[in-house]
N, CA and C atoms as a LAMMPS dump frame, in Angstrom:
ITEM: TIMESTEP
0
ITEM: NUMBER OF ATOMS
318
ITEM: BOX BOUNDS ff ff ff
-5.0000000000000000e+02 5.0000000000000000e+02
-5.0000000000000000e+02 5.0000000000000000e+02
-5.0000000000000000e+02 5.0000000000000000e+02
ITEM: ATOMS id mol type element x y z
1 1 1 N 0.813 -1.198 0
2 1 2 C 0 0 0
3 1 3 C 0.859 1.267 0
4 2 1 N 2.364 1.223 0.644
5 2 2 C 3.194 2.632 0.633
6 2 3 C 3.609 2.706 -0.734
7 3 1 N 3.731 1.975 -1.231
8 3 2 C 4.063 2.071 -2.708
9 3 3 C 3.104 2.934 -3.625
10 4 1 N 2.284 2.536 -4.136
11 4 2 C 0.697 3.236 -3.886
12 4 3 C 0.88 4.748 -3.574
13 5 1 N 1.053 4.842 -2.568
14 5 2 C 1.195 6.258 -1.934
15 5 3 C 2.506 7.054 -2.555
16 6 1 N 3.499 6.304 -2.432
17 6 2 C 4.871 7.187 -3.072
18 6 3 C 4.449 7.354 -4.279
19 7 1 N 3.646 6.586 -5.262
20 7 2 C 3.428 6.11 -6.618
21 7 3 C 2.706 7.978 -7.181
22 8 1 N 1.295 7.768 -5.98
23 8 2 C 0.665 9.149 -6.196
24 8 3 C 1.315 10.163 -6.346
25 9 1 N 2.087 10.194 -5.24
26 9 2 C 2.888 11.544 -4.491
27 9 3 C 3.97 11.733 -5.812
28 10 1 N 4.527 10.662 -6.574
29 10 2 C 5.477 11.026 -7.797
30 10 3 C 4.674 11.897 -8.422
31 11 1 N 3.632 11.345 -8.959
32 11 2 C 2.752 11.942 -10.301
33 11 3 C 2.228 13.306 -9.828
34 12 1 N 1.884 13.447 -8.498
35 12 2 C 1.507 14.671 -8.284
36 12 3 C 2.71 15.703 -8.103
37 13 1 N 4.008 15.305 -7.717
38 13 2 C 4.698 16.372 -7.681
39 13 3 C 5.496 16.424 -8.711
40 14 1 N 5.629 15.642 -9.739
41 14 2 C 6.214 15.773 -10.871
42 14 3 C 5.616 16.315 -11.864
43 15 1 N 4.109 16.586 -12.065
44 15 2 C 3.548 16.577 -12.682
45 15 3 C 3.523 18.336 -13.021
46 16 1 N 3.693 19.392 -12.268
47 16 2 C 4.001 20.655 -12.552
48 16 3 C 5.478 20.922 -12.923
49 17 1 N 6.463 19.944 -12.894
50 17 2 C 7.81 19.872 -13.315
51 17 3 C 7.979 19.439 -14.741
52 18 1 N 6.99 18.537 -15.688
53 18 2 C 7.076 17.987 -16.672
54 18 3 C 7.735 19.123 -17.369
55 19 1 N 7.469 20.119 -17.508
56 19 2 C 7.824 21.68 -18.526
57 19 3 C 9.727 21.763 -18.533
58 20 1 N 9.918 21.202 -17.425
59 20 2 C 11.5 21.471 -17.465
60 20 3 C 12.064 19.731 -17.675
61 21 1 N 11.61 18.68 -18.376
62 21 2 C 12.234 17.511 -18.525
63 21 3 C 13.144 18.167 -19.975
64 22 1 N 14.161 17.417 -19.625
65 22 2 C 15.045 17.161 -20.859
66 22 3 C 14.708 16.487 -21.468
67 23 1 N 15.183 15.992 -22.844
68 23 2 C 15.064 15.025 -23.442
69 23 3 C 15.445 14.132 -22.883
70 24 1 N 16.961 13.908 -22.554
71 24 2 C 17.574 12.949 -21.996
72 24 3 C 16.632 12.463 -20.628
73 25 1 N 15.67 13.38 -20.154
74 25 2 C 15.233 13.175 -18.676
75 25 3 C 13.98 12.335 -18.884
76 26 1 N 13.288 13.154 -19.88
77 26 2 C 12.358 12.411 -20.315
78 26 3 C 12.175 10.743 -20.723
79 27 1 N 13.048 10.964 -21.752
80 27 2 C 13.314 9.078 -22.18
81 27 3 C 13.749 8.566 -20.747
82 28 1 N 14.623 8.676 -20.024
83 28 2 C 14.799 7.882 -18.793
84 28 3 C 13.277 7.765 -18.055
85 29 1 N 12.738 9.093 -17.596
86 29 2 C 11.627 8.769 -17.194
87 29 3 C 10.153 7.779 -17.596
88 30 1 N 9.971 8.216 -18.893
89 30 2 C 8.812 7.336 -19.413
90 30 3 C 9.689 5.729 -19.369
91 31 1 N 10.893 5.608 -19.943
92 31 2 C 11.386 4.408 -20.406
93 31 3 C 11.164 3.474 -18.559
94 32 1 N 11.733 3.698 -17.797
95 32 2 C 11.84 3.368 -16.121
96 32 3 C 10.422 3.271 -16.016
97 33 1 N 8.827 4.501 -16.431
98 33 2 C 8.312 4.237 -15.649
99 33 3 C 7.324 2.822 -16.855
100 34 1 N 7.426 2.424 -18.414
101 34 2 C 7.269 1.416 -19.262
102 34 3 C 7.889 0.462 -18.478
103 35 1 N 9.147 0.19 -18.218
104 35 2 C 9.532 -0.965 -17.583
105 35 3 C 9.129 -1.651 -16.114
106 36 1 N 8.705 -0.817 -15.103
107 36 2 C 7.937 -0.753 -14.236
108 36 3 C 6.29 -1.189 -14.295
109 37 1 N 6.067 -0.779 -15.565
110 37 2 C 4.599 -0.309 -15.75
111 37 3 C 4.191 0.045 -14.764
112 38 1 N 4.039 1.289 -14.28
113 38 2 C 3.276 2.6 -13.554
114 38 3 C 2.961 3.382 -14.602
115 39 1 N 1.729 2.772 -15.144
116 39 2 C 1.147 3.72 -15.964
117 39 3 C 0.579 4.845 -15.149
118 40 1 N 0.698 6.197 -15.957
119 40 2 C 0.698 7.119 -14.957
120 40 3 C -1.056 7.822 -15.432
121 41 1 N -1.695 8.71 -14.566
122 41 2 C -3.05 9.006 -14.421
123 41 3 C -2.881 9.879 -16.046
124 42 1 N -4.244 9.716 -16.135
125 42 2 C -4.221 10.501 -17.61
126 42 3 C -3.62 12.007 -17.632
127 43 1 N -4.08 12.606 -16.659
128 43 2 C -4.088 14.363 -16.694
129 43 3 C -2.407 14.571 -16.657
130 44 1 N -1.491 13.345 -16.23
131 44 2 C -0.392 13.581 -16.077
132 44 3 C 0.078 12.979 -17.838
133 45 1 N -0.587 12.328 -18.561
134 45 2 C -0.198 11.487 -19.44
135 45 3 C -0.361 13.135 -20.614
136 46 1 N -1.411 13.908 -20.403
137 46 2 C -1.483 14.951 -21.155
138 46 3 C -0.318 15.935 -21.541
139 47 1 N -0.495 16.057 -19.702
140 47 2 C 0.657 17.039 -19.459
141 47 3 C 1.888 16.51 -20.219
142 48 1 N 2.394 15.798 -20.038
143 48 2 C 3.701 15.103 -20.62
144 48 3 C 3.684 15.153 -22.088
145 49 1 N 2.689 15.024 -22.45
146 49 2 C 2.966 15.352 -24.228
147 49 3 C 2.787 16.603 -24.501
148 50 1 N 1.973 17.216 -24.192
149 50 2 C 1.981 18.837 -24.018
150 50 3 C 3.054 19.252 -23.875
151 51 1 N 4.005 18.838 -23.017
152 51 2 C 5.105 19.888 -23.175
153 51 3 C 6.527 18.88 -23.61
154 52 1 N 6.316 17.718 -24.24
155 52 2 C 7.632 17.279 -25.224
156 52 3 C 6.917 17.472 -26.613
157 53 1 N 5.796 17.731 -26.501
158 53 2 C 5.474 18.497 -28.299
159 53 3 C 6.674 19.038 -28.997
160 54 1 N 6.834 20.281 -28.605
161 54 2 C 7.51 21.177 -29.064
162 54 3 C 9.17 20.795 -28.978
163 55 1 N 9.519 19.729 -28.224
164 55 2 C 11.289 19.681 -28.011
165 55 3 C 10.975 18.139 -28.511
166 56 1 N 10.27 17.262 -29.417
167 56 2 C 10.671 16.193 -29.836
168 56 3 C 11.927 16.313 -30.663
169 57 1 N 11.718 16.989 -31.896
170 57 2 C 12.745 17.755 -32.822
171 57 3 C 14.303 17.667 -32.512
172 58 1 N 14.732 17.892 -30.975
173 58 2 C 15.743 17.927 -30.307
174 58 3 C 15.988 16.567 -29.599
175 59 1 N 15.114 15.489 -29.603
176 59 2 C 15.543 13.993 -29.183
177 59 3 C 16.82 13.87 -29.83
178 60 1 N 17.333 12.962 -29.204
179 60 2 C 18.647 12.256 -29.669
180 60 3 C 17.749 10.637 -30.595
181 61 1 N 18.571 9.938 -31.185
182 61 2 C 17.593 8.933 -31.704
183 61 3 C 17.696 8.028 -30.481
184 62 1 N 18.81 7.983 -29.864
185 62 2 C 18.599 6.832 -28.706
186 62 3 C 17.356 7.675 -27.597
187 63 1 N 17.2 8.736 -27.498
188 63 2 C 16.439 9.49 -26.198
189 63 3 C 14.477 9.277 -26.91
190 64 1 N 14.559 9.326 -28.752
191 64 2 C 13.703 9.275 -29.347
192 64 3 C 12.869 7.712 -29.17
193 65 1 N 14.038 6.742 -29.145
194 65 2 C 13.462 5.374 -29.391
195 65 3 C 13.204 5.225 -27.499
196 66 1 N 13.894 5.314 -27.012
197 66 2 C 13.221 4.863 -25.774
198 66 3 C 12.207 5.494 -25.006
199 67 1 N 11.754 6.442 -25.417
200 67 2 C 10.82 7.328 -24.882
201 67 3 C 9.67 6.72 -25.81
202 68 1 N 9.719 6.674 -26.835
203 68 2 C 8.498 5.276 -27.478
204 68 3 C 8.405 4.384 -27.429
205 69 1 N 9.952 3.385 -27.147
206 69 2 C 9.533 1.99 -25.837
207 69 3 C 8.54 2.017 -25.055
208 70 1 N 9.023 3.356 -24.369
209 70 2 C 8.313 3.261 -22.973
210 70 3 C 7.015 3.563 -22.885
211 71 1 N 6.508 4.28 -23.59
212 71 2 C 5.32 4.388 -24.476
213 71 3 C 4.25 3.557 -24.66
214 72 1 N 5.214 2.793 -25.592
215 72 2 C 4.568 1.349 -26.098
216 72 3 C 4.177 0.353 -25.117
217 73 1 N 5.02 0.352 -23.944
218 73 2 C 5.758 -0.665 -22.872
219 73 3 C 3.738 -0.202 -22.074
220 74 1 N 3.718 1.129 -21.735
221 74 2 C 2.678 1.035 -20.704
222 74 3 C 1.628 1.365 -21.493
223 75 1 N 1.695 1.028 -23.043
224 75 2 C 0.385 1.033 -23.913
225 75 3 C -0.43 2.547 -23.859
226 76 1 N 0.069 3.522 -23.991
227 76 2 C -0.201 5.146 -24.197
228 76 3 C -0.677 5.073 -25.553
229 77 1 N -1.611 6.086 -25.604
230 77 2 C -2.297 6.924 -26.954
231 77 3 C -1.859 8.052 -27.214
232 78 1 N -0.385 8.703 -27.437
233 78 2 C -0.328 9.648 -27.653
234 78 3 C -1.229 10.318 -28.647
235 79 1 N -1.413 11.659 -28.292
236 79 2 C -2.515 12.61 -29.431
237 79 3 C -2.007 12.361 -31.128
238 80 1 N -2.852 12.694 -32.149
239 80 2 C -2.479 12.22 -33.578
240 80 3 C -1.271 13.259 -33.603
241 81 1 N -1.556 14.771 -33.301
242 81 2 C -0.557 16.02 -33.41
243 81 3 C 0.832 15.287 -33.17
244 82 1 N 0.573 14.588 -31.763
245 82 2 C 2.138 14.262 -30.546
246 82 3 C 2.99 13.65 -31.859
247 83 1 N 2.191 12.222 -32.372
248 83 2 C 2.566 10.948 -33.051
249 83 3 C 3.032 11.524 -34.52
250 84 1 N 2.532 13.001 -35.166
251 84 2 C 2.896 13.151 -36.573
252 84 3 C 4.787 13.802 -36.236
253 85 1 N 4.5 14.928 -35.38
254 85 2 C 5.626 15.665 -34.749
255 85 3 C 6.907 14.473 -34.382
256 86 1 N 6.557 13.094 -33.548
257 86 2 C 7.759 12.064 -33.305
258 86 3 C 7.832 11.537 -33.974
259 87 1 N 6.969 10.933 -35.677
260 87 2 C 7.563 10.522 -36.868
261 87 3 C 8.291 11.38 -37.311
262 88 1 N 8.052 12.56 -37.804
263 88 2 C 9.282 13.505 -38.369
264 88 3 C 10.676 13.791 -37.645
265 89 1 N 10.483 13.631 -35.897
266 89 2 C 12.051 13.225 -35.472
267 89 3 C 12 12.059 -35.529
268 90 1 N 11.596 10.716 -35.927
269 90 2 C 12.697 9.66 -36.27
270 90 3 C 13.095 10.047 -37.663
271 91 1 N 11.926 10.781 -38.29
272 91 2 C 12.576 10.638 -39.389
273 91 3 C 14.189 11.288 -39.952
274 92 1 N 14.27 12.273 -38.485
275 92 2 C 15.278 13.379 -38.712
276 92 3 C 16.755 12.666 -38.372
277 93 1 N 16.358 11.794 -37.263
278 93 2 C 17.152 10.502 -36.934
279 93 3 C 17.488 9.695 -37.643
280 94 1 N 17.259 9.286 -38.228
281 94 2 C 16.73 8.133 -39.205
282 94 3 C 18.438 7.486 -39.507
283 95 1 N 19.093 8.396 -39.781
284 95 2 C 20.87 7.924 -40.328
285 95 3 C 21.444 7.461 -39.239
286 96 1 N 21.359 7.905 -37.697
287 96 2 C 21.678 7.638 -36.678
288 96 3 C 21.233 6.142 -35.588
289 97 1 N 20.018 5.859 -36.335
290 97 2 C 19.125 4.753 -35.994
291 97 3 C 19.776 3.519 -36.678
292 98 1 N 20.04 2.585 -35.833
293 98 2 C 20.431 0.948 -36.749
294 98 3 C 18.617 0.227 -36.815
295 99 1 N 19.021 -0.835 -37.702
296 99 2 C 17.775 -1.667 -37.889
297 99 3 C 17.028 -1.781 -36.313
298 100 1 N 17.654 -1.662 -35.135
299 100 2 C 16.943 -2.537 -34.004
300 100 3 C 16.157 -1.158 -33.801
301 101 1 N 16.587 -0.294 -33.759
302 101 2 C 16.165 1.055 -33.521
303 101 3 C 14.636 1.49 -33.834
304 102 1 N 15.216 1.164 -35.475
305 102 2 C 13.588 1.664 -35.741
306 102 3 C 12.966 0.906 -35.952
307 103 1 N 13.251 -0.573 -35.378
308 103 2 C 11.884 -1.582 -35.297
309 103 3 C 11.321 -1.112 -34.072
310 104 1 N 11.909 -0.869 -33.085
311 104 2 C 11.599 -0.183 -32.029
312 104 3 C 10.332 0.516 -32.089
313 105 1 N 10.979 1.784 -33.116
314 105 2 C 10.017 2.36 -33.139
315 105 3 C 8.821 2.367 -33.655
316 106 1 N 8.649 1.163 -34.329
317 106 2 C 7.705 1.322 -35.7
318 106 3 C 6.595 0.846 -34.083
C-alpha cells in the first residue's frame, strides 16, 4: 500500500515539473516508468505530451526510441498532433538509428 502512496505523491509532484524535462530526462523517465509499468493518471499522461510536443525535434535517436519503448511498454495513446511531430524526429534521426532502432520504433 506505501508504494501506492509514493506512486501518487510522484505523479503529483512531478507533474508541474514535466515543462523542465530534458530530453535525456524524459526518455529515462517514461522508459523506467514502461519498464515498471506505472502507468501514470491521464491528466499527467497529457501534461507530458503537451510539453515534449515542441522539443521532440531535439531527441537524440537513442532518447527518441526509448521514450516510445516506454510508451509502447505502458500502452499510451499519444494525441495524432504528438505521433505526426515524433515521426518527423525519427525521421530526422533516421541515419543515426540501426535496424533494431527503428523496429523499435515502428
Amino acid at each position: 500500500m506505501l508504494h501506492l502512496l509514493l506512486l501518487h505523491r510522484f505523479f503529483s509532484e512531478s507533474y508541474g515539473q514535466l515543462f523542465f524535462l530534458s530530453p535525456s530526462n524524459c526518455c529515462a523517465l517514461v522508459w523506467a516508468l514502461g519498464r515498471l509499468h506505472w502507468r501514470p493518471p491521464l491528466e499527467w499522461q497529457d501534461r507530458l505530451f503537451l510539453e515534449t510536443y515542441t522539443k521532440l525535434a531535439t531527441f537524440s535517436a537513442a532518447e527518441l526510441t526509448g521514450t516510445l519503448h516506454g510508451l509502447a511498454a505502458l500502452q499510451l495513446q499519444p494525441p495524432v498532433q504528438w505521433m505526426h511531430q515524433a515521426t518527423a524526429a525519427v525521421a530526422l534521426a533516421a541515419p543515426d538509428l540501426g535496424v533494431q532502432e527503428v523496429t523499435s520504433c515502428l
